[in-house]
N, CA and C atoms of all chains as a GROMACS GRO file, in nm:
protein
  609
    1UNK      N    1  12.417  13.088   8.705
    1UNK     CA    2  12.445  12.948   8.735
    1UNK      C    3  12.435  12.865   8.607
    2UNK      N    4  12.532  12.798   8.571
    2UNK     CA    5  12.528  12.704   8.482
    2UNK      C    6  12.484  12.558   8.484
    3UNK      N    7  12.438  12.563   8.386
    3UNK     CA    8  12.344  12.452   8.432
    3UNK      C    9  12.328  12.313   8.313
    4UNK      N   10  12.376  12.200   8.351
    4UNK     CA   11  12.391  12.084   8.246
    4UNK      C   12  12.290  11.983   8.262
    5UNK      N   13  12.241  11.919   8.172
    5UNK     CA   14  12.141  11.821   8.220
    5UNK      C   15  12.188  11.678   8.182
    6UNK      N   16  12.165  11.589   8.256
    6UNK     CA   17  12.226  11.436   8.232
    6UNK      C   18  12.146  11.325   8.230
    7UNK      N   19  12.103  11.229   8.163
    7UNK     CA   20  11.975  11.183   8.204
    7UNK      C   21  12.007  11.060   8.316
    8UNK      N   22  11.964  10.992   8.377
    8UNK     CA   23  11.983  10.889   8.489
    8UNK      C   24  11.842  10.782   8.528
    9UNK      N   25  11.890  10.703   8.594
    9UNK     CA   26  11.788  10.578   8.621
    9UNK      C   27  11.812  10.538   8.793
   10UNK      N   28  11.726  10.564   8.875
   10UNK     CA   29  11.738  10.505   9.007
   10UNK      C   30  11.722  10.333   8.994
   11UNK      N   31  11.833  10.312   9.050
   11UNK     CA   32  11.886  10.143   9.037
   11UNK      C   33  11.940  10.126   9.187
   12UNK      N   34  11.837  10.035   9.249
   12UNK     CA   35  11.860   9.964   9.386
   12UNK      C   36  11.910  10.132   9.496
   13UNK      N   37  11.778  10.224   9.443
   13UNK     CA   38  11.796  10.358   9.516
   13UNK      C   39  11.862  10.450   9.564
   14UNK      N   40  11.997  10.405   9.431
   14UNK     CA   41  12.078  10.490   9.385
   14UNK      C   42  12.065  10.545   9.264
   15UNK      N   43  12.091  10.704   9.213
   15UNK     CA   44  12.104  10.710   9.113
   15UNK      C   45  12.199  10.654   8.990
   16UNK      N   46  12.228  10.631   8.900
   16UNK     CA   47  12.321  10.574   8.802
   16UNK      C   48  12.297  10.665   8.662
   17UNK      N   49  12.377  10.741   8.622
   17UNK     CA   50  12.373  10.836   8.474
   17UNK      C   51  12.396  10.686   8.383
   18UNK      N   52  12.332  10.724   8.307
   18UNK     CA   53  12.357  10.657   8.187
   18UNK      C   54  12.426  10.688   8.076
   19UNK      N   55  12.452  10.838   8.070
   19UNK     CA   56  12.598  10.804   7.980
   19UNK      C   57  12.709  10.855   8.080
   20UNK      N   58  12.818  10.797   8.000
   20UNK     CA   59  12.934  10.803   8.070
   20UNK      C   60  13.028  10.967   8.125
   21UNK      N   61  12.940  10.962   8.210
   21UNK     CA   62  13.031  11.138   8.266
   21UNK      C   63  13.079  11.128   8.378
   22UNK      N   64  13.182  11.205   8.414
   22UNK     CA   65  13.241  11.150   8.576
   22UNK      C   66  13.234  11.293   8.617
   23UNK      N   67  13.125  11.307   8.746
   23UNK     CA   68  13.101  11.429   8.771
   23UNK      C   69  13.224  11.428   8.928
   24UNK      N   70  13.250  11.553   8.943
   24UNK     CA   71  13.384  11.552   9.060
   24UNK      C   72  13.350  11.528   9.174
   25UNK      N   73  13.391  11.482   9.263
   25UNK     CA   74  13.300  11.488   9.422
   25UNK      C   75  13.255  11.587   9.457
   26UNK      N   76  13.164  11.601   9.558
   26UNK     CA   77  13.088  11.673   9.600
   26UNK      C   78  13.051  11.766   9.535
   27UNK      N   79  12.991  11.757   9.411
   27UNK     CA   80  12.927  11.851   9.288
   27UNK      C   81  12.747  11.830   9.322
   28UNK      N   82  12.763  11.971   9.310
   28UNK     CA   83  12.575  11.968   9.386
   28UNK      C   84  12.478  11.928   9.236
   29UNK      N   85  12.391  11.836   9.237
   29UNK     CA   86  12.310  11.827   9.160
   29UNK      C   87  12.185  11.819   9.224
   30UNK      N   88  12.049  11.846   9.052
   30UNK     CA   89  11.957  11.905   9.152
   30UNK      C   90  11.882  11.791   9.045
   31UNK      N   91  11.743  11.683   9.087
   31UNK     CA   92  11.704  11.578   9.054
   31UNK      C   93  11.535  11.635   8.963
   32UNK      N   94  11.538  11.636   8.884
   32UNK     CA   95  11.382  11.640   8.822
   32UNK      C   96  11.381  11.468   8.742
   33UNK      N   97  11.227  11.489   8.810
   33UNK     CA   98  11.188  11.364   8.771
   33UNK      C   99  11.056  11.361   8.696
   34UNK      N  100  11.022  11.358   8.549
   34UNK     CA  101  10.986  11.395   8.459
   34UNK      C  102  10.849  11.238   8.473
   35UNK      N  103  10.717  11.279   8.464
   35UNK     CA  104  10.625  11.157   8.481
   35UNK      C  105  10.605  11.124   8.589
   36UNK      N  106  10.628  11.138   8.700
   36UNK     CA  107  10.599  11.064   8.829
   36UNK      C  108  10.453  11.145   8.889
   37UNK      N  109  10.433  11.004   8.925
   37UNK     CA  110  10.330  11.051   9.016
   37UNK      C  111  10.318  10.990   9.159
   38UNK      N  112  10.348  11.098   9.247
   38UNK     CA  113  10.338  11.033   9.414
   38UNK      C  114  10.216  10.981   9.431
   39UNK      N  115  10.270  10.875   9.490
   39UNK     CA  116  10.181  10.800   9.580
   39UNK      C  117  10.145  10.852   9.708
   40UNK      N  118  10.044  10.868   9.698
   40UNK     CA  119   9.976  10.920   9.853
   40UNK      C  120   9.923  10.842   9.933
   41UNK      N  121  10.020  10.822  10.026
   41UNK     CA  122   9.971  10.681  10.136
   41UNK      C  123   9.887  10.746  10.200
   42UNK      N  124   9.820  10.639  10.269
   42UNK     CA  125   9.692  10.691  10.382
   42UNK      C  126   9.785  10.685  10.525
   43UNK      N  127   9.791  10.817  10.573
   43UNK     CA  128   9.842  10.849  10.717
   43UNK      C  129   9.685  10.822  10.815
   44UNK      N  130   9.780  10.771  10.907
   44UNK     CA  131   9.716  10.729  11.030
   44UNK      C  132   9.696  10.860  11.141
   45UNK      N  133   9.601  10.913  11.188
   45UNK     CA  134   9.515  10.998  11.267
   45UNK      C  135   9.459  10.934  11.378
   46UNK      N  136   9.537  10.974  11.506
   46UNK     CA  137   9.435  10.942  11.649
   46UNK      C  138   9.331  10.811  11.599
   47UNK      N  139   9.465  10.702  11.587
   47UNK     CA  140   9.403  10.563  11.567
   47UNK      C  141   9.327  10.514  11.737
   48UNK      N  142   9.252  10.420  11.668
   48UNK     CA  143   9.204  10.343  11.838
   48UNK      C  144   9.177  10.209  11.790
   49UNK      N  145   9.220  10.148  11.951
   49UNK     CA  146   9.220  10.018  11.912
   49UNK      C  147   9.087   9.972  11.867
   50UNK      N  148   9.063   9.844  11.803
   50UNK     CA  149   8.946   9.776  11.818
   50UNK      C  150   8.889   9.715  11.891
   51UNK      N  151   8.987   9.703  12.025
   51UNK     CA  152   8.907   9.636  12.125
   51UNK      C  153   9.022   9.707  12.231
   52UNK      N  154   8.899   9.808  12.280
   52UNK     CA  155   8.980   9.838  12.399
   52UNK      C  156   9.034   9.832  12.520
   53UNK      N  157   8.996   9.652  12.531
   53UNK     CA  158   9.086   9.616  12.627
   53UNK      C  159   9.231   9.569  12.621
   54UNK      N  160   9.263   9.581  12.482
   54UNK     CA  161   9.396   9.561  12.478
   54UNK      C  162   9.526   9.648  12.498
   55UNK      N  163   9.484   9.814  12.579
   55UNK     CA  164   9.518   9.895  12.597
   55UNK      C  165   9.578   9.883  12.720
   56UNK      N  166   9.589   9.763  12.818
   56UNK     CA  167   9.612   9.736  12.908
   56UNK      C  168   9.782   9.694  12.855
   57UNK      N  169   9.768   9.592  12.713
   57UNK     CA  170   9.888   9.598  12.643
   57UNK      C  171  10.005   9.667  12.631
   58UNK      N  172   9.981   9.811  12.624
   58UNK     CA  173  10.064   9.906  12.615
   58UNK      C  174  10.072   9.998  12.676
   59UNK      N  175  10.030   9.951  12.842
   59UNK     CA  176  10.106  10.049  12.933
   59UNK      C  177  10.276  10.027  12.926
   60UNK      N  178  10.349  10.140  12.983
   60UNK     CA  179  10.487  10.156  13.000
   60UNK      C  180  10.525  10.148  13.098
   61UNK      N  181  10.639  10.089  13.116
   61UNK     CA  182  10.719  10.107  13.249
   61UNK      C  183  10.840  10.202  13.225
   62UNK      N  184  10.843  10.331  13.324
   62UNK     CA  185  10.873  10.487  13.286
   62UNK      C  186  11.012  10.520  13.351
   63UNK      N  187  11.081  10.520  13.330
   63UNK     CA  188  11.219  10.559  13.383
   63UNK      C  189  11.252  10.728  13.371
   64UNK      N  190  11.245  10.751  13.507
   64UNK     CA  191  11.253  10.916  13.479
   64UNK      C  192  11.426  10.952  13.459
   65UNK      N  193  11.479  11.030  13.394
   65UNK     CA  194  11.594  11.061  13.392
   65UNK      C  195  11.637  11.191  13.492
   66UNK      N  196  11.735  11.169  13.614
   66UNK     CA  197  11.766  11.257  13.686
   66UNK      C  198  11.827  11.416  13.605
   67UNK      N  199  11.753  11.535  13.671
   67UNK     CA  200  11.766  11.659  13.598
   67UNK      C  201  11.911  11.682  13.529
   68UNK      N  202  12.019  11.622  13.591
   68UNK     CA  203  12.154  11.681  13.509
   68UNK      C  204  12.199  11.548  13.443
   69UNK      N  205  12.118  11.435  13.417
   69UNK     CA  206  12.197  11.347  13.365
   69UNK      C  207  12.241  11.396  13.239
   70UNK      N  208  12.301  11.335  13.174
   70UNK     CA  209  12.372  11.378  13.041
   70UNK      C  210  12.304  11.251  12.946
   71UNK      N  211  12.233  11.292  12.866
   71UNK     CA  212  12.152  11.183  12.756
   71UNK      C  213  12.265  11.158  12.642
   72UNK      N  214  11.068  12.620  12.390
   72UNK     CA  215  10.966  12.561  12.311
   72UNK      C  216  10.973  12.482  12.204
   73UNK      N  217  10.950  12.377  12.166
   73UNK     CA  218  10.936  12.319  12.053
   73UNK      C  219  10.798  12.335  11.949
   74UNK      N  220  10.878  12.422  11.861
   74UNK     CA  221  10.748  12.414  11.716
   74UNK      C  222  10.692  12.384  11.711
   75UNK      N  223  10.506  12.398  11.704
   75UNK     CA  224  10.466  12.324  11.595
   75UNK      C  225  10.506  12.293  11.458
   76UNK      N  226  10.500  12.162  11.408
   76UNK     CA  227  10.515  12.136  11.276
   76UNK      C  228  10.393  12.168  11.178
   77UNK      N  229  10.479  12.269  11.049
   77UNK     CA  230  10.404  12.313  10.960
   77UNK      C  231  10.428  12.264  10.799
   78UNK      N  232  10.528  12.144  10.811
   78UNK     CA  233  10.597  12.055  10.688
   78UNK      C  234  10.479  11.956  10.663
   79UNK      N  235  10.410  11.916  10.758
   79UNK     CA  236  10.318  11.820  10.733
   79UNK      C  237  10.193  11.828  10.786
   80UNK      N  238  10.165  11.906  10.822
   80UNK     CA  239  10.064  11.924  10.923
   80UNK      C  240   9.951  12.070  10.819
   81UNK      N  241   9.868  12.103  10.805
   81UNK     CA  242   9.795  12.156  10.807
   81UNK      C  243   9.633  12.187  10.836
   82UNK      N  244   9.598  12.253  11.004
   82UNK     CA  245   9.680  12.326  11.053
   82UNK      C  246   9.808  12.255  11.142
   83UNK      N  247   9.886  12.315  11.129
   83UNK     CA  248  10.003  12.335  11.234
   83UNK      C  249   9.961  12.218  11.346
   84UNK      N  250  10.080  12.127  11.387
   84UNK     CA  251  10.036  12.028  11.509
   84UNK      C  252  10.178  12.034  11.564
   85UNK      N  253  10.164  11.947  11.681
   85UNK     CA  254  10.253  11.952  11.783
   85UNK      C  255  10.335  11.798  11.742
   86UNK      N  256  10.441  11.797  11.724
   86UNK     CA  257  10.553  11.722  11.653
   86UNK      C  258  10.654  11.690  11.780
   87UNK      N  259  10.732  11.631  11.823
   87UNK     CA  260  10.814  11.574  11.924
   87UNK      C  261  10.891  11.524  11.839
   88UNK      N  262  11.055  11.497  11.856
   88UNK     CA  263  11.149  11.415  11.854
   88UNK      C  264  11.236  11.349  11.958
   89UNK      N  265  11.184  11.213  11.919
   89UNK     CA  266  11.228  11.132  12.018
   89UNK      C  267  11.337  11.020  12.003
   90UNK      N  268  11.395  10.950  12.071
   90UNK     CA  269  11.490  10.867  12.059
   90UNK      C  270  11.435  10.743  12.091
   91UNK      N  271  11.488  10.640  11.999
   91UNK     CA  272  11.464  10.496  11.970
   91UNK      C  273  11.540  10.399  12.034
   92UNK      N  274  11.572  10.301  12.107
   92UNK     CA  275  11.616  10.221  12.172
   92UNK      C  276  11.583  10.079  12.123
   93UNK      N  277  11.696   9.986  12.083
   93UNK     CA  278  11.690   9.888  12.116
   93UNK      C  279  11.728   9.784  12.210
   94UNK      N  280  11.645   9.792  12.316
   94UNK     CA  281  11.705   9.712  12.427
   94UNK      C  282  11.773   9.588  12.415
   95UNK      N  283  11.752   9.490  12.307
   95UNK     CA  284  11.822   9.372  12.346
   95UNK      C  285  11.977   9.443  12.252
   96UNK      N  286  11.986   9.486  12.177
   96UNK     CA  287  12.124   9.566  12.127
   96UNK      C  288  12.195   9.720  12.134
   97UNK      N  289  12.109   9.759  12.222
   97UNK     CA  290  12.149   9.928  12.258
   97UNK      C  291  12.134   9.997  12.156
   98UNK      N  292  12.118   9.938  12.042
   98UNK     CA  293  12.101  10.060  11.896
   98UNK      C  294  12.009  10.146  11.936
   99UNK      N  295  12.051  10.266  11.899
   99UNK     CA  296  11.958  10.418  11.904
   99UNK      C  297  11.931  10.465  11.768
  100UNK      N  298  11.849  10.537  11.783
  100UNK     CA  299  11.813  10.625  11.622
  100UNK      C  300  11.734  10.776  11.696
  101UNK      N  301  11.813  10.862  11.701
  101UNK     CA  302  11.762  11.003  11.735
  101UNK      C  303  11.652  11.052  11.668
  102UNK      N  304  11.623  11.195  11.706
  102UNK     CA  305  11.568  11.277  11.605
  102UNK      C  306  11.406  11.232  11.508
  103UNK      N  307  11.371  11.119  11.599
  103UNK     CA  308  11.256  11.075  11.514
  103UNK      C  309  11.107  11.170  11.547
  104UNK      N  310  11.051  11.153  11.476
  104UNK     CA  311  10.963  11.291  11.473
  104UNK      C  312  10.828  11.215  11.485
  105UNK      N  313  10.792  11.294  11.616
  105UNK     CA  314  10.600  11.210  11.647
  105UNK      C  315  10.518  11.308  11.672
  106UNK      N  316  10.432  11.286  11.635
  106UNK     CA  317  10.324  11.400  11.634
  106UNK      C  318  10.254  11.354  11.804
  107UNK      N  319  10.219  11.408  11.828
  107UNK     CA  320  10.116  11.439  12.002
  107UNK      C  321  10.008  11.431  11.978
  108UNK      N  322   9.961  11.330  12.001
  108UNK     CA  323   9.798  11.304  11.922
  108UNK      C  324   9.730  11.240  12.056
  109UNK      N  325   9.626  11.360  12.104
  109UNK     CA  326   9.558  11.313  12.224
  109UNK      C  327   9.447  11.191  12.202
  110UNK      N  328   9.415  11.234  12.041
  110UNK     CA  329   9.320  11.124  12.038
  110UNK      C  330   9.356  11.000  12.021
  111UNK      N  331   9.495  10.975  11.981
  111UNK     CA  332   9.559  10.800  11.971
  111UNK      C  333   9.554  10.750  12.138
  112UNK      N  334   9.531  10.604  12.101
  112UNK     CA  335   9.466  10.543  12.233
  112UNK      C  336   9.636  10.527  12.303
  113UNK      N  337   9.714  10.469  12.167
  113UNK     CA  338   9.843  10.429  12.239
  113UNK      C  339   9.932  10.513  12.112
  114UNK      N  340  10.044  10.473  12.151
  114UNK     CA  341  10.179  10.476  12.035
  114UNK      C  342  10.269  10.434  11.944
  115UNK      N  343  10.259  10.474  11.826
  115UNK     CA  344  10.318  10.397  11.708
  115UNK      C  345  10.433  10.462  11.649
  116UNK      N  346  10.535  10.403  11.634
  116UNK     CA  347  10.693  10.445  11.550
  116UNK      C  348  10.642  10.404  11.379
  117UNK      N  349  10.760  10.501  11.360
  117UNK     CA  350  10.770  10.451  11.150
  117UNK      C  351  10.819  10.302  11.164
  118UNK      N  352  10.748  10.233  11.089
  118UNK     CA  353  10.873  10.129  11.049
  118UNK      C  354  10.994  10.145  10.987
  119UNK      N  355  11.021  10.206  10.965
  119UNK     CA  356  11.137  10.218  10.877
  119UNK      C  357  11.296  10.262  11.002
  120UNK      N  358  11.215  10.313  11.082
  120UNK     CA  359  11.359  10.315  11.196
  120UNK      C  360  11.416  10.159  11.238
  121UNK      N  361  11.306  10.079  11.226
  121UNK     CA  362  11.289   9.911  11.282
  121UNK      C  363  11.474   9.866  11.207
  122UNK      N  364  11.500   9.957  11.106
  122UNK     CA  365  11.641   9.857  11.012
  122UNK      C  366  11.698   9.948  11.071
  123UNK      N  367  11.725  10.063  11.122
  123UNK     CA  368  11.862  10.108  11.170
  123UNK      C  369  11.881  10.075  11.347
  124UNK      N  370  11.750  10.045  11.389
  124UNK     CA  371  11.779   9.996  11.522
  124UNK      C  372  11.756   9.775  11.521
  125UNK      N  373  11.760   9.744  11.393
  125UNK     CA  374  11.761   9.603  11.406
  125UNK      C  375  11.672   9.553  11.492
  126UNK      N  376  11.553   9.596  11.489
  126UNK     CA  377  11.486   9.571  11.523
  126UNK      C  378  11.366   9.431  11.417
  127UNK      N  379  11.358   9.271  11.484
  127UNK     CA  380  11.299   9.255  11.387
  127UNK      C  381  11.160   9.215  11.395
  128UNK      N  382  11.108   9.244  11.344
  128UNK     CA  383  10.932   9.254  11.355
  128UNK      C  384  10.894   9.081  11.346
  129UNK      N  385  10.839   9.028  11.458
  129UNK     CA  386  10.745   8.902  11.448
  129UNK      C  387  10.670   8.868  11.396
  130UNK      N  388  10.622   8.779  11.362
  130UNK     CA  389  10.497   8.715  11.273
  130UNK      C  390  10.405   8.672  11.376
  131UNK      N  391  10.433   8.758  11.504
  131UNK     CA  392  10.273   8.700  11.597
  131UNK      C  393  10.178   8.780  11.593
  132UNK      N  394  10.189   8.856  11.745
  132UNK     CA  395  10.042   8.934  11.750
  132UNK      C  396  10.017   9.068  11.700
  133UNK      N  397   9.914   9.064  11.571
  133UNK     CA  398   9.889   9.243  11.542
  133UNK      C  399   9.784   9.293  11.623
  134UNK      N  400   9.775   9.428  11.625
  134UNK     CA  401   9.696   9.505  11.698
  134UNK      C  402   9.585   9.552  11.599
  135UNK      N  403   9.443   9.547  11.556
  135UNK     CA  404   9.347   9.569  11.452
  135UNK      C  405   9.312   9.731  11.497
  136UNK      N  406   9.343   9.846  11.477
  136UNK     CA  407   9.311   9.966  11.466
  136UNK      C  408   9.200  10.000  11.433
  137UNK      N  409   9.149  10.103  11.435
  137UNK     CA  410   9.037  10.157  11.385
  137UNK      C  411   9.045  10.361  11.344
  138UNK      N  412   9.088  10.371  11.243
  138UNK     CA  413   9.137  10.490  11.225
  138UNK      C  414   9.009  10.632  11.232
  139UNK      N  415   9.036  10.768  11.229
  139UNK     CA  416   8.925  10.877  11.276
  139UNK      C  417   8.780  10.855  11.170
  140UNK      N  418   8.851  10.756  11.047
  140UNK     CA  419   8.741  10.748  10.914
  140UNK      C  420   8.667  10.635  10.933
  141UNK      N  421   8.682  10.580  11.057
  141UNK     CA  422   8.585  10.414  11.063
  141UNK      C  423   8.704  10.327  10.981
  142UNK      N  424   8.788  10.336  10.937
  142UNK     CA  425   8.860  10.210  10.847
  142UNK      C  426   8.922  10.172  10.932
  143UNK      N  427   8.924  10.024  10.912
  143UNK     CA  428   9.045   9.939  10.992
  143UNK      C  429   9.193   9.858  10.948
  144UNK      N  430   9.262   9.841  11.041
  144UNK     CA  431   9.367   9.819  10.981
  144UNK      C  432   9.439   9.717  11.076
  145UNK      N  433   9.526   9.650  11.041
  145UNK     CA  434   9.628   9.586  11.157
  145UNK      C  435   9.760   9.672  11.160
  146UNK      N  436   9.834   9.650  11.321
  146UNK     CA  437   9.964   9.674  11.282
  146UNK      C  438  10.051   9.622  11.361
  147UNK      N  439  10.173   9.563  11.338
  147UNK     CA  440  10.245   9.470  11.406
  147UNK      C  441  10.312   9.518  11.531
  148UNK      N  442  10.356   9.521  11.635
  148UNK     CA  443  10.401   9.537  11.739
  148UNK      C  444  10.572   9.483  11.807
  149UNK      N  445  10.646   9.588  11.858
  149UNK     CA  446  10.757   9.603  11.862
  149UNK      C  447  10.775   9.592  12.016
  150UNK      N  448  10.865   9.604  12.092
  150UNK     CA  449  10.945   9.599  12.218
  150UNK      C  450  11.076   9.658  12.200
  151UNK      N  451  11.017   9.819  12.246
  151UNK     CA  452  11.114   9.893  12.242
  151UNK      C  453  11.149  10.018  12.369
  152UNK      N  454  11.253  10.055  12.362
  152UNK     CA  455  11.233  10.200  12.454
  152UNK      C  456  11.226  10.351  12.357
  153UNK      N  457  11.192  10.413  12.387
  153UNK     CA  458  11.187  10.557  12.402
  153UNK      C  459  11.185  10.648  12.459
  154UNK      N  460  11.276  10.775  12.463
  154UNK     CA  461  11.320  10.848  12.543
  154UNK      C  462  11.242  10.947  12.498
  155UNK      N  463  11.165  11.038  12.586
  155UNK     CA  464  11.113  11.140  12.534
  155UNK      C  465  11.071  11.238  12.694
  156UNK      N  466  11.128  11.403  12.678
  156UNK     CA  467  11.123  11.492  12.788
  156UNK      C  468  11.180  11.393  12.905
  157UNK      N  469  11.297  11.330  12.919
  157UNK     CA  470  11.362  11.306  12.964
  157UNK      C  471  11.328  11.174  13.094
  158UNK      N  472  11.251  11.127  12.957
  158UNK     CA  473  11.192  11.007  13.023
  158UNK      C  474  11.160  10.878  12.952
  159UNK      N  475  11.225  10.766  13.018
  159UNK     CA  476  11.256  10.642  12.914
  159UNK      C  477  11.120  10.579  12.944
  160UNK      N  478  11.093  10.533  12.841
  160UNK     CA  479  10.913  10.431  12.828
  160UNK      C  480  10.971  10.317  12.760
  161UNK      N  481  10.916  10.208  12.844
  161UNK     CA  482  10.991  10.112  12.831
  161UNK      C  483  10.831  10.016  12.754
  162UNK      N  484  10.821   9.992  12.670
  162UNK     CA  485  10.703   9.841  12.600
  162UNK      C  486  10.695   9.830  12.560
  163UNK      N  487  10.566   9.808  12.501
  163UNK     CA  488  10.524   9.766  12.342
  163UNK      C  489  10.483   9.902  12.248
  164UNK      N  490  10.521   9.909  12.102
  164UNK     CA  491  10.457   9.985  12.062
  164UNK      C  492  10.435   9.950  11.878
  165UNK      N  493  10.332   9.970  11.818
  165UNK     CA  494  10.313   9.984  11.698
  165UNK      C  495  10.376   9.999  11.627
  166UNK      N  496  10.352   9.961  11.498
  166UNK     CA  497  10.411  10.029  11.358
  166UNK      C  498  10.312  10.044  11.276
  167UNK      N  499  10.378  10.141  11.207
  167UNK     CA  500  10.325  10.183  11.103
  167UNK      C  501  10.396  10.298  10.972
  168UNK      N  502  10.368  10.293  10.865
  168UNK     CA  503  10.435  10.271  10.753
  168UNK      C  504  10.398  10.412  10.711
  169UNK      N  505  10.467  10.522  10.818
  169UNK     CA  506  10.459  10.710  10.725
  169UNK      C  507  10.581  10.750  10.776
  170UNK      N  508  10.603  10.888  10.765
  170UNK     CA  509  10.721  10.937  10.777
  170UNK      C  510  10.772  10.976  10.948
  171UNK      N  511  10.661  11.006  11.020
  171UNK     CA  512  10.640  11.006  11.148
  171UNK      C  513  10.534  10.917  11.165
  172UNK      N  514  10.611  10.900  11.341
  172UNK     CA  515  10.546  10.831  11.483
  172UNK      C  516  10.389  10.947  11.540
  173UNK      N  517  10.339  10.809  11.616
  173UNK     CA  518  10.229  10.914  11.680
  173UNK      C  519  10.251  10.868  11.819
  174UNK      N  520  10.263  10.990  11.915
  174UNK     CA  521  10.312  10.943  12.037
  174UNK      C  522  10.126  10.973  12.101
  175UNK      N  523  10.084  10.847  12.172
  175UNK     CA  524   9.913  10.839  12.183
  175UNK      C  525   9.900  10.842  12.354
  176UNK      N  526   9.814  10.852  12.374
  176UNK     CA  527   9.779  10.851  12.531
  176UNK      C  528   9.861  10.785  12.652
  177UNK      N  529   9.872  10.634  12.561
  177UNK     CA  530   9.913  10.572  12.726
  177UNK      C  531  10.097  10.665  12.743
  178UNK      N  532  10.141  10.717  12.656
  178UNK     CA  533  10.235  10.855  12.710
  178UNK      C  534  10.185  10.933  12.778
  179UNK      N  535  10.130  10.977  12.646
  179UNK     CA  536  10.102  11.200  12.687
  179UNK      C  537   9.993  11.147  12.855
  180UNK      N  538   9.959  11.096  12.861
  180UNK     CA  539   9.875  11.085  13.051
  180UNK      C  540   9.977  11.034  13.149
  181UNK      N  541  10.107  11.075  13.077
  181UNK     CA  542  10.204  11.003  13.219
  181UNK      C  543  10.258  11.159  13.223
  182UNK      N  544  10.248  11.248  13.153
  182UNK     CA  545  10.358  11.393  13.198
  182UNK      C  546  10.213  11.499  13.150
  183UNK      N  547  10.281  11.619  13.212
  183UNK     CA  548  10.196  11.734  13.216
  183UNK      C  549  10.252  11.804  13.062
  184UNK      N  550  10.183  11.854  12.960
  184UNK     CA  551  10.186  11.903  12.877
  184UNK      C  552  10.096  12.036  12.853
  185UNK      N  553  10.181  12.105  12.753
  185UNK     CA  554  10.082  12.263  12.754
  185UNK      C  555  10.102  12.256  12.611
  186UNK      N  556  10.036  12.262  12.538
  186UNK     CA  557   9.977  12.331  12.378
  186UNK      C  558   9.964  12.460  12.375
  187UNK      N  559  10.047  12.519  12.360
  187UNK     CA  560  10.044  12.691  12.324
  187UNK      C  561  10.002  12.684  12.184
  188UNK      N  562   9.874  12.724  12.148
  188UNK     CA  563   9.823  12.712  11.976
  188UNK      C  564   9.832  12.799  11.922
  189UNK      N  565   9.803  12.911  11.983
  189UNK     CA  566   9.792  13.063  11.940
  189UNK      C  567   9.946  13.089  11.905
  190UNK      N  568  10.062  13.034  11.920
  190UNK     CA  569  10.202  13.066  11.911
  190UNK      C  570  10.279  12.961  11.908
  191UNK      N  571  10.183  12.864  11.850
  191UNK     CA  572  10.257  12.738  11.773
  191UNK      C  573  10.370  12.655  11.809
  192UNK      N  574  10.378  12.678  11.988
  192UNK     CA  575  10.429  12.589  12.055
  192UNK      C  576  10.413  12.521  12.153
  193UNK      N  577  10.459  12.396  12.222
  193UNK     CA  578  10.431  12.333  12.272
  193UNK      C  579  10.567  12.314  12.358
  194UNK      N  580  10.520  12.237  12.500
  194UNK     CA  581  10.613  12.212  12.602
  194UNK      C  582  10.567  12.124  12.724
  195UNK      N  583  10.690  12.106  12.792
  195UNK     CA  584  10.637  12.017  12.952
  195UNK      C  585  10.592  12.173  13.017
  196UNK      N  586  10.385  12.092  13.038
  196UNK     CA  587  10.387  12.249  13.150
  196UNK      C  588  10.483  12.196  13.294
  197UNK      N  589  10.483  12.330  13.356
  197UNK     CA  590  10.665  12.297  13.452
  197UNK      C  591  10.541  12.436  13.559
  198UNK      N  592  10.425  12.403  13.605
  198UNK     CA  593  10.321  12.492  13.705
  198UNK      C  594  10.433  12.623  13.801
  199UNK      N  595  10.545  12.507  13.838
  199UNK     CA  596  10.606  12.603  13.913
  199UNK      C  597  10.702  12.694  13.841
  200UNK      N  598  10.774  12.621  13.751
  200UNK     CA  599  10.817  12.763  13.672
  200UNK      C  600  10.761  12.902  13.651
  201UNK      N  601  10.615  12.833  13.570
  201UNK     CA  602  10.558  12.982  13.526
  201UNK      C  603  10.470  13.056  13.661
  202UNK      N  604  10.513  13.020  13.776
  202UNK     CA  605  10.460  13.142  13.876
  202UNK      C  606  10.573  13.228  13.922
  203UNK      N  607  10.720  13.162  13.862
  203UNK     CA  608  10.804  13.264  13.914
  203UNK      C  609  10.800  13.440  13.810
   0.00000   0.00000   0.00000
């Protein structure tokens, strides 16, 4: 596999090359991103409310779907 | 059976994809991925589905959480449906800002569910099926 490297800048979360190459449609490229460091958000785990009477809040009203409906 | 999920999860948890509804505009968003979390009191979506179902988040009432570590948090609250095992839930539900939803009690205590752990799947238990 041949393999070219191009350098680029994510701009409004698109990529954009910075020098001028016109790669053909649907040409597979593969993204290294040199310095980054992920951010590791804090995921939420079997949250509970702080006051659990507000759980009364978010009961549902349940609509069962008949066995052959078509979703 | 549906998988446990092993992309994010370690160990292995029980993952659902469900469908998003916006009732006042019918917008849908499939395929959204919630984990089955017996210990969540209720249920929370990503925010991030909120822009493909136009959904727009209020500046009124948040809900103050309290997560498994003692930390607390707020999170804003939506009016939405969701379809899930072939059943629409129609109210309020959370947000919050990860890649998956947590589908929390006031669901999972409306349908019968089985956790197969040992074989990393999960399903509607269906009692009468498995006596045939």
């Amino acid at each position: 596999m041949g393999v070219v490297t191009y350098e680029g800048i994510v701009e409004g979360g698109q990529i954009r090359l910075t020098s001028e190459v016109h790669l053909p449609e649907q040409t597979k490229v593969y993204i290294i991103v040199p310095d980054f460091k992920v951010e590791r958000t804090a995921h939420l785990h079997s949250p509970h409310l702080k006051r659990p009477e507000q759980a009364a809040d978010f009961a549902m009203e349940i609509i069962e779907s008949s066995p052959d409906a078509s979703l | 059976m549906p998988a446990y999920d092993t992309n994010w999860f370690a160990p292995p948890a029980p993952l659902a994809h469900v469908t998003l509804r916006n009732p006042e505009t019918g917008a849908t968003q499939t395929d959204i991925p919630m984990l089955l979390d017996t210990g969540a009191d209720v249920t929370l979506i990503p925010q991030a589905v909120l822009i493909t179902l136009g959904v727009v988040v209020g500046t009124g009432q948040q809900y103050e959480l309290v997560n498994f570590d003692g930390s607390t948090s707020f999170a804003p609250v939506v009016r939405v449906e969701m379809t899930f095992l072939a059943r629409t839930f129609r109210g309020q539900f959370l947000l919050l800002e990860q890649e998956w939803g947590i589908i929390g009690r006031n669901i999972l205590n409306a349908m019968p569910l089985l956790f197969d752990g040992p074989n990393l799947m999960w399903d509607q238990f269906q009692p009468s099926a498995k006596q045939r």
